[in-house]
Each structure stands twice: as structure tokens, then as C-alpha cells.
N, C-alpha and C positions, 0 to 999 in steps of 0.2 A: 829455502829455495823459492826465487817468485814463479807465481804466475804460469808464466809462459814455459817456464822451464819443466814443470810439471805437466804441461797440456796432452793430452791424452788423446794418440791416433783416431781416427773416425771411427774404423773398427772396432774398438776397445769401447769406446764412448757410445756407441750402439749398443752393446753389449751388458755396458753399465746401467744405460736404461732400461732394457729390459728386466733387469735383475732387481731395480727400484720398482717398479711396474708390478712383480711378482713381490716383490715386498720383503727381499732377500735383507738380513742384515745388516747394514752399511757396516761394519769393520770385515766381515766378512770380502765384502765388495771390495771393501781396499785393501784388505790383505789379497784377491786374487787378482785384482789390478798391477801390483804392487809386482807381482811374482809373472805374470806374461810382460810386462813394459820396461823391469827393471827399473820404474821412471818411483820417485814416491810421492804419492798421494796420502794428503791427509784427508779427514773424516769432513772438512770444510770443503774439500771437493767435491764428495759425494752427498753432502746437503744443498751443494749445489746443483748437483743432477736431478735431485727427488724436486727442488723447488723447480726447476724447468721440464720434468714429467708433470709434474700439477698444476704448472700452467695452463700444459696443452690441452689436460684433462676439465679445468676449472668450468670451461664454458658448454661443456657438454656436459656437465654433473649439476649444473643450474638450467640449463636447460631440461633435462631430463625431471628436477625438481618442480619447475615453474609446469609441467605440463601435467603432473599428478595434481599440483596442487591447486588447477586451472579445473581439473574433475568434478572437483567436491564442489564447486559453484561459488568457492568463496572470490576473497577480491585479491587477486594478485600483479601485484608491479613491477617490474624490473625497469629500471632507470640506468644509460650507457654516459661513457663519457663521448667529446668531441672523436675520438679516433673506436669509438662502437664498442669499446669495453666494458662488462658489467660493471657495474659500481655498488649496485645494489637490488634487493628482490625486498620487497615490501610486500607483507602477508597478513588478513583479517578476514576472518570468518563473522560469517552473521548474527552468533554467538557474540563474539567482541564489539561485536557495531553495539548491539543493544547493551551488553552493559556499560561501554563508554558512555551512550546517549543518558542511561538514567544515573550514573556517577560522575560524573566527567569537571565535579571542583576542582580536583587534584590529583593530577597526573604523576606518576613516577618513571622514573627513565634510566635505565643501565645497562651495560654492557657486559654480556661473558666471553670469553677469549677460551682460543683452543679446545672447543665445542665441536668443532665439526672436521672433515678432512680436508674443506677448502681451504681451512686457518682464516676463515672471515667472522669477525667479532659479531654474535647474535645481540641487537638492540631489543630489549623488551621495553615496552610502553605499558606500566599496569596503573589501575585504580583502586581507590579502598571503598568496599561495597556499605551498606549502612550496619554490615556487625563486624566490621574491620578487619574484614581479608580482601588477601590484595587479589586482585583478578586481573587477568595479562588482557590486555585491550588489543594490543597490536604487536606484532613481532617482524623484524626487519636483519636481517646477512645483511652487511655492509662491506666494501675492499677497504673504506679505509677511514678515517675519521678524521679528516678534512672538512673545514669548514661547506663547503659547495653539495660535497655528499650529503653532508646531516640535515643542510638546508633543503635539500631537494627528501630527503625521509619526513622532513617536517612539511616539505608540502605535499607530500603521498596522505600524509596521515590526516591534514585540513580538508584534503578535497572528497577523503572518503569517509568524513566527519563532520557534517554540519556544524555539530554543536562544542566543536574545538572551540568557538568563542566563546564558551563559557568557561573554561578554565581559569581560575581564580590560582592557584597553585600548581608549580613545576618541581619538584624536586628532585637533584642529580647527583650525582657524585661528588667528587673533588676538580674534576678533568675541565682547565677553564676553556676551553675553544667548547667542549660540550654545554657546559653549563648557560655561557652567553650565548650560543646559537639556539636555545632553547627558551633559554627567557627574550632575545631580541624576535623569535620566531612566532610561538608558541603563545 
């Protein structure tokens, strides 16, 4: 069935949200969808609805983030796109300043996914100390991983680190838009 043929009264879809919101079971949700609309609803609807309650939710759950993590006096950035939308929250403590500044030949750079409830991919920046553990330098939420984003986390990470210019080594993953934004960058 497309689309539109499935589309779900205002009422119903109020409803739905709310019940995403409470954090009710999506099969659940579409089984009682299902049964007042007579209409059927698959389980891609209702990932639909959760990912348009997290939207609404997204900018107040970094907001609320960015202003605990503004407390502790460390350095925090949020960086918007042209129409005011996060992109990203760039975070370093004074802790990370200083061990960057006394390791900082050789940077490490990854990504973990599906970390948090925003579903924004956590970047860690770490280094290897002189008895070879790694130590997180910098930590960055990203929306997306676009070249413009990561260049703009690489210049969060420059301006609140003098001695970025001494990095001698980058090393990254597989992922090539990461990989050359960070050796073109960095």
C-alpha cells in the first residue's frame, strides 16, 4: 500500500506520538493504530514518527547538554548550519588540553555510532601518552559526516589547540571523506 494511502488522521498521529514519547513499543503502537484506523501501518511508519519526535526533541537535549557541560569550565562548541541547525557540539576539558599539548605527534580519530539517543556519531580525537595508552584529547557529537562538518570539528579542535601544528601523524579508519579531511585539515 503507498504512502498516502496509509497516512494516519491528525488525531491518531497525535496519539502516536505521544505513545513514542512514553516509549511505548512500536509493534505495539501499530497493532493499536492498526485496530482504531482500520488503515495498515507498518513498523516503517512508526520509525517514522519516533525519528520526527527526536527531532523536535534533538535541540533541546543539546542544549540542555551544552549547558551542564558549560559548568564544569571546560571548552565547549556548538557549531550550526546556514538555516541554525546543530551540526555539532565539540567538548575538551583542561585535562585534554594538557595532554594533547605534551603528546600531540600522533593523533588518533574515530567514530562510534548509536551511543547516545540523539543517534549522532560520538568523534573521539585521542593520543598515545609516552607508556602507550591512548588518552581521549577531544570528543565531538557530530549530525553528520560530511565533509563541511568535520572541517569545521577540525577547526574547533585547531583554535582550542595551539600545538595542532605539531602533529606529525593522523590516523583513521577506512572512511575516505574522513580520512582526507583530516590529513588535508589536520
Amino acid at each position: 500500500m503507498p504512502p498516502r494511502e496509509r497516512g494516519l488522521p491528525e488525531e491518531e498521529l497525535r496519539e502516536a506520538e505521544k505513545l513514542v514519547s512514553l516509549q511505548v513499543n512500536k509493534k505495539l503502537i501499530r497493532d493499536l493504530l492498526q485496530d482504531k484506523t482500520g488503515k495498515k501501518v507498518i513498523l516503517k511508519d512508526i520509525s517514522n514518527i519516533i525519528s520526527k519526535v527526536n527531532v523536535s526533541k534533538k535541540s533541546d537535549d543539546i542544549e540542555s547538554l551544552v549547558s551542564k557541560l558549560k559548568k564544569t569550565g571546560s571548552v565547549v562548541e556548538v557549531f550550526h548550519d546556514f538555516n541554525n541547525q546543530v551540526q555539532g557540539v565539540f567538548y575538551q576539558d583542561e585535562e585534554m588540553q594538557k595532554i594533547f599539548s605534551a603528546y600531540c605527534d600522533i593523533v588518533f580519530v574515530d567514530a562510534t555510532y548509536k551511543l547516545n539517543d540523539l543517534r549522532m556519531p560520538l568523534y573521539v580525537i585521542m593520543i598515545e601518552d609516552s607508556l602507550g595508552q591512548s588518552e581521549v584529547a577531544a570528543i565531538c557529537l557530530i549530525n553528520s559526516e560530511e565533509r563541511p562538518v568535520l572541517q569545521h570539528l577540525i577547526k574547533c579542535f585547531q583554535k582550542h589547540n595551539p600545538d595542532s601544528l605539531g602533529i606529525k601523524v593522523v590516523m583513521a579508519n577506512k572512511d575516505i571523506v574522513e580520512r582526507d579531511v583530516f590529513k588535508k585539515h589536520l
